[in-house]
C-alpha positions in Angstrom: -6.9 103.6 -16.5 -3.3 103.1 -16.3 -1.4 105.4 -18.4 2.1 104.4 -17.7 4.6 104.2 -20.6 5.0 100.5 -22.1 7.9 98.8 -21.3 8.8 95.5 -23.7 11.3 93.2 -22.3 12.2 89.3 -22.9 9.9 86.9 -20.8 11.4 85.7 -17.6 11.3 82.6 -15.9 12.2 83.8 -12.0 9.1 83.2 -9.3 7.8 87.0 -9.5 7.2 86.7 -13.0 5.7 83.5 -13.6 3.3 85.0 -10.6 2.4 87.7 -12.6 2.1 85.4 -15.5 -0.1 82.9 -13.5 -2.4 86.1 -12.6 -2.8 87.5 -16.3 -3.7 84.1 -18.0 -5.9 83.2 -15.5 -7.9 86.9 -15.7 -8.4 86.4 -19.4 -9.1 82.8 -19.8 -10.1 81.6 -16.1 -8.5 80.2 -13.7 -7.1 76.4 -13.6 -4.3 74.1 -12.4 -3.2 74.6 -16.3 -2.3 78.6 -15.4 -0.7 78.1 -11.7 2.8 79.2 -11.1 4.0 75.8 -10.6 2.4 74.4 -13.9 3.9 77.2 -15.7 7.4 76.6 -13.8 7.6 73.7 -15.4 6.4 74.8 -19.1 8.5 77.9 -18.7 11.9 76.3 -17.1 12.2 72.8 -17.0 11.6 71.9 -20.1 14.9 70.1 -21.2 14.7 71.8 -24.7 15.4 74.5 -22.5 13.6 77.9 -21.0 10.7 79.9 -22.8 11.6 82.5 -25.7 9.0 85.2 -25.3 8.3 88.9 -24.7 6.4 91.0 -22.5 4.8 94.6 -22.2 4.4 96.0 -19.0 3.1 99.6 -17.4 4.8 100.0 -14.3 4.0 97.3 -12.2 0.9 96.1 -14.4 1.6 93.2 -16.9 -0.1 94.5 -20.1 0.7 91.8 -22.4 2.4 88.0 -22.6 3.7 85.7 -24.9 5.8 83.1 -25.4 7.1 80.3 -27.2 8.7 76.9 -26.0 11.8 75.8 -27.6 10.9 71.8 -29.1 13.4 69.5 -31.1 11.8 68.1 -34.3 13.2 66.1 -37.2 12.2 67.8 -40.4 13.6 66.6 -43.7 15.7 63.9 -42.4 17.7 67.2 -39.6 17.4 67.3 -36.2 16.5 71.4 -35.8 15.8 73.3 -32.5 12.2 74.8 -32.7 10.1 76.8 -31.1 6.0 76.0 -30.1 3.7 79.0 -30.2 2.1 78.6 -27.1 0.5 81.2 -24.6 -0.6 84.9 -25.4 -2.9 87.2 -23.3 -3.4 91.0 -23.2 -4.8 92.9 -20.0 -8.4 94.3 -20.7 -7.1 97.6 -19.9 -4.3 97.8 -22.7 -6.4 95.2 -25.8 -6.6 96.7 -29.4 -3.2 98.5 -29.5 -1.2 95.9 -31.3 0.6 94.3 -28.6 0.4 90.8 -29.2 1.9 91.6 -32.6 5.0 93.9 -31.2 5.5 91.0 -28.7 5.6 88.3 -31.3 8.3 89.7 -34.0 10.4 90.5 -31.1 10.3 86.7 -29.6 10.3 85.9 -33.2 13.4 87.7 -33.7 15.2 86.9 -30.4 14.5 83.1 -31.3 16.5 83.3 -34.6 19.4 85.2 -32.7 19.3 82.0 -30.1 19.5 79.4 -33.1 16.0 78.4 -33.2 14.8 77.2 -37.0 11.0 77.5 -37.1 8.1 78.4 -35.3 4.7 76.0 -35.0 1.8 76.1 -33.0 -2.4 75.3 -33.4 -4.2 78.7 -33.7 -7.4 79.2 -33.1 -9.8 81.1 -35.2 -9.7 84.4 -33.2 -5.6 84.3 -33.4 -5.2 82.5 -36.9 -5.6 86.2 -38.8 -2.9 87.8 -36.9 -0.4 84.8 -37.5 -0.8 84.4 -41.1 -1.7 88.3 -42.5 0.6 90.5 -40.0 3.4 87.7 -39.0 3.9 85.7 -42.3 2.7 81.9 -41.3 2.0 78.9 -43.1 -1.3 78.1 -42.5 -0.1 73.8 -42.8 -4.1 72.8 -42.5 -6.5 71.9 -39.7 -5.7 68.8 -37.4 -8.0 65.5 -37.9 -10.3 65.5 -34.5 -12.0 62.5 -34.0 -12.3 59.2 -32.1 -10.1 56.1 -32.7 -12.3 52.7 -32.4 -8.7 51.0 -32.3 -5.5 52.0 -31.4 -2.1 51.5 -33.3 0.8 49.2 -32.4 3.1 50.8 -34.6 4.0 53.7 -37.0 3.3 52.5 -40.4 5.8 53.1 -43.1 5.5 56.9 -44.8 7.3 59.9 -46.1 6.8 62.7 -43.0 8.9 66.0 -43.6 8.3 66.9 -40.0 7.9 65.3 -36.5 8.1 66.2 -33.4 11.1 64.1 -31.8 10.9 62.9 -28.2 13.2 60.6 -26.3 13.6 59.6 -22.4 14.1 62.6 -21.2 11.6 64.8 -22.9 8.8 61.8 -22.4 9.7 61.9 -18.8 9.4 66.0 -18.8 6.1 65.8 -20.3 4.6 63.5 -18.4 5.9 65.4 -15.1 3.6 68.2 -15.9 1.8 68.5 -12.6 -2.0 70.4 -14.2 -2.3 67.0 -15.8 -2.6 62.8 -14.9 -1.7 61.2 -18.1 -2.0 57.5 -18.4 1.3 55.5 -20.1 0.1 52.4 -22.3 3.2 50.5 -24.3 1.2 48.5 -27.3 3.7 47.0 -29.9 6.3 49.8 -30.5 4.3 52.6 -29.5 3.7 54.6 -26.2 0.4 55.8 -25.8 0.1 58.7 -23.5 -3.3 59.6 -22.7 -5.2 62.2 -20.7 -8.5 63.6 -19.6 -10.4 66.1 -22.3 -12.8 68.5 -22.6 -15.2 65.9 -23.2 -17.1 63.4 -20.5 -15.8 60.0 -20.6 -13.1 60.7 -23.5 -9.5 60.9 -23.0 -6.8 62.0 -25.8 -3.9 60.0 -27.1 -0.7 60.5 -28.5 1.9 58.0 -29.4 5.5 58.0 -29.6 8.1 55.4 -30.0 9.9 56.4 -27.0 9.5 54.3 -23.7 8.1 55.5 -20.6 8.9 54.1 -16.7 5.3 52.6 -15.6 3.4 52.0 -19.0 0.8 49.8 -18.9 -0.5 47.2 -21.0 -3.9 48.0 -21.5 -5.5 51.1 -22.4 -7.9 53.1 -20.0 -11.7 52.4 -20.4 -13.7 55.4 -22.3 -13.2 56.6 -25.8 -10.3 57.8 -27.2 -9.7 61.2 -29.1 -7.0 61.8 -31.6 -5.9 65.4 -32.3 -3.3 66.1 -34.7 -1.9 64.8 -38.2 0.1 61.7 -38.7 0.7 60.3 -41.9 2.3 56.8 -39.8 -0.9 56.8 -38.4 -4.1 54.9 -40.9 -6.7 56.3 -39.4 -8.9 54.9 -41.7 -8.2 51.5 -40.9 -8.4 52.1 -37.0 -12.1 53.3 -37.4 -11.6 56.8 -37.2 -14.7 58.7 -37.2 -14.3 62.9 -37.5 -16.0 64.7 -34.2 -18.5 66.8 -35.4 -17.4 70.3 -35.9 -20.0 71.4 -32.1 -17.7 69.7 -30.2 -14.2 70.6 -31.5 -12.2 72.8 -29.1 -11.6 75.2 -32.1 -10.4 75.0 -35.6 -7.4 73.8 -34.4 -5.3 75.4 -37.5 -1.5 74.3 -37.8 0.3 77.4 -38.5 4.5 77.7 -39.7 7.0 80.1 -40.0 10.8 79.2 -41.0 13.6 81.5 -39.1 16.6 79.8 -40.3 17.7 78.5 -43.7 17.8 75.2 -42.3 14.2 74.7 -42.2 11.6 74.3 -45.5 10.5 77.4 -46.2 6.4 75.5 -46.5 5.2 72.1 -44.1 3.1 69.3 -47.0 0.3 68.6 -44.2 0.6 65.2 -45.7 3.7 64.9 -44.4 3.7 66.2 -41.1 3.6 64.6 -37.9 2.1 66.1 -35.2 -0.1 65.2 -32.2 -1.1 66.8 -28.8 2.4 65.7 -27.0 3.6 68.4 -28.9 0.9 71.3 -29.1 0.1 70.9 -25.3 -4.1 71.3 -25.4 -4.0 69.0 -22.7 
C-alpha cells in the first residue's frame, strides 16, 4: 500500500506524463490505441483550441488520480466562447473512495475560469453523472438521441440552437488527425459527414459539420449509420430515425453543464443545443 503524501498539481502535457497518463487509463479501463501516449499527445497538446486544463494527484512517483478537460470553441447565444470538454478521469485502485476525482475537478474547474474558459460540457455516464450534478453543481441538459439514421442530411435545417459546437478548417483537420481512429469524410449538399467505426459490428457513427474537409468523398460508407448527440438542425424524424434499444447503448450518455463565466447561460434548453460525437470524442 502506498502511503505517501498526495501531491495535487495542474496536468501536464511533456512525454513523461502523458506516459504515466497512458499507463493509468489503460489499468482502469483496458488498454487501446484510444489510451497510447501518442493518441493522448494529440488530445492533450495539439489541439488548436489549445493544451488540456486538468489536475492530478500523485504519491511519490505513483499517479493516484487524473483528469482533465479539453479547451473547445462553441457558439452559444449568438457569442463565440472558449470552453472546456469534460473528458478523461481515472483513479488508481490503490487510492479509489477518498474523494479524489472531486478535489481534482474544482481545482481544473477553477484554474479553467482563471485561463478565461466560459463553461464546462461533457457526456457522463451513469456511474459519474452523481458526482457531476450533486457535489460539482452541473446541468444535467438531457440524454443524447442514440439511434440509426435510414438517410442522411444535406443540410442543417433552419432552428433556434443556443449552443453548438463550432468547427472550422483547422479544428476539422485536427480532428480528423487523431491517429486511435480512421474516420471517413463524405461532403453531401452543405454538410461534412465524418464517420467512424463503433462499438457495434457493421455500424459506423456520423457527425456533420458545415466545415470542409481535404479528401471528402461523395458517397457514404456501406453499413449502418449511428447518430449520437442532439441537433435541433437535424429532423431526425424525417431521415428515419429509429432509437437503439437501451442493451446496446454505450451508457446513458447524459449531457451535463456548468457555466464559469458570466458570459455563458447560466442553463443549456436541450432543444436548443447542438451537439454530436465530433465534439464529445466517444469515438
Amino acid at each position: 500500500m502506498n502511503t505517501a503524501p498526495l501531491q495535487i498539481a495542474p496536468s501536464r502535457t511533456d512525454t513523461a506524463a502523458l506516459e504515466a497518463y497512458s499507463g493509468l487509463l489503460s489499468a482502469v479501463f483496458g488498454a487501446g490505441p484510444k489510451f497510447s501516449s501518442e493518441a493522448l499527445a494529440w488530445r492533450y497538446l495539439h489541439n488548436p483550441a489549445g493544451a488540456v486544463v486538468g489536475a492530478d494527484a500523485w504519491a511519490g512517483e505513483t499517479l493516484a488520480a487524473h483528469y482533465v478537460t479539453c479547451p473547445m470553441a462553441a457558439t452559444v447565444e449568438g457569442q463565440r466562447l472558449r470552453g472546456l470538454l469534460s473528458l478523461n478521469t481515472a483513479t488508481h485502485p490503490d487510492f479509489q473512495g477518498q474523494g479524489l476525482f472531486t478535489r481534482l475537478a474544482r481545482q481544473t474547474y477553477d484554474q479553467g475560469t482563471e485561463l478565461g474558459h466560459d463553461f464546462v460540457i461533457g457526456v457522463a455516464n451513469a456511474q459519474s453523472t452523481p458526482g457531476f450534478l450533486g457535489r460539482l453543481g452541473f446541468q444535467h441538459v438531457g440524454r443524447l438521441d442514440a439511434g440509426l439514421m435510414a438517410r442522411t442530411p444535406r443540410r442543417f435545417e433552419p432552428a433556434e440552437v443556443q449552443f453548438s459546437g463550432t468547427w472550422d478548417g483547422a479544428t476539422l483537420a485536427w480532428r480528423l488527425a487523431n491517429p486511435a481512429v480512421a474516420y471517413r469524410i463524405v461532403r453531401r449538399g452543405a454538410l461534412t459527414g465524418v464517420y467512424a467505426d463503433t462499438h457495434l459490428p457493421g455500424v459506423r457513427c456520423a457527425g456533420f459539420v458545415e466545415a470542409e474537409a481535404d479528401g471528402a468523398q461523395a458517397t457514404a460508407p456501406l453499413g449502418l449509420t449511428l447518430f449520437l448527440g442532439l441537433d435541433p438542425r437535424i429532423p431526425l424524424g424525417r431521415l428515419g430515425f429509429a432509437p437503439l434499444p437501451e442493451r446496446f447503448r454505450p451508457s446513458p450518455l447524459n449531457l451535463i453543464y456548468r457555466p464559469l463565466s458570466a458570459r455563458a447561460p447560466r442553463r443549456l434548453d436541450p432543444r436548443a443545443t447542438a451537439i454530436s460525437f465530433l465534439d464529445f470524442d466517444p469515438y
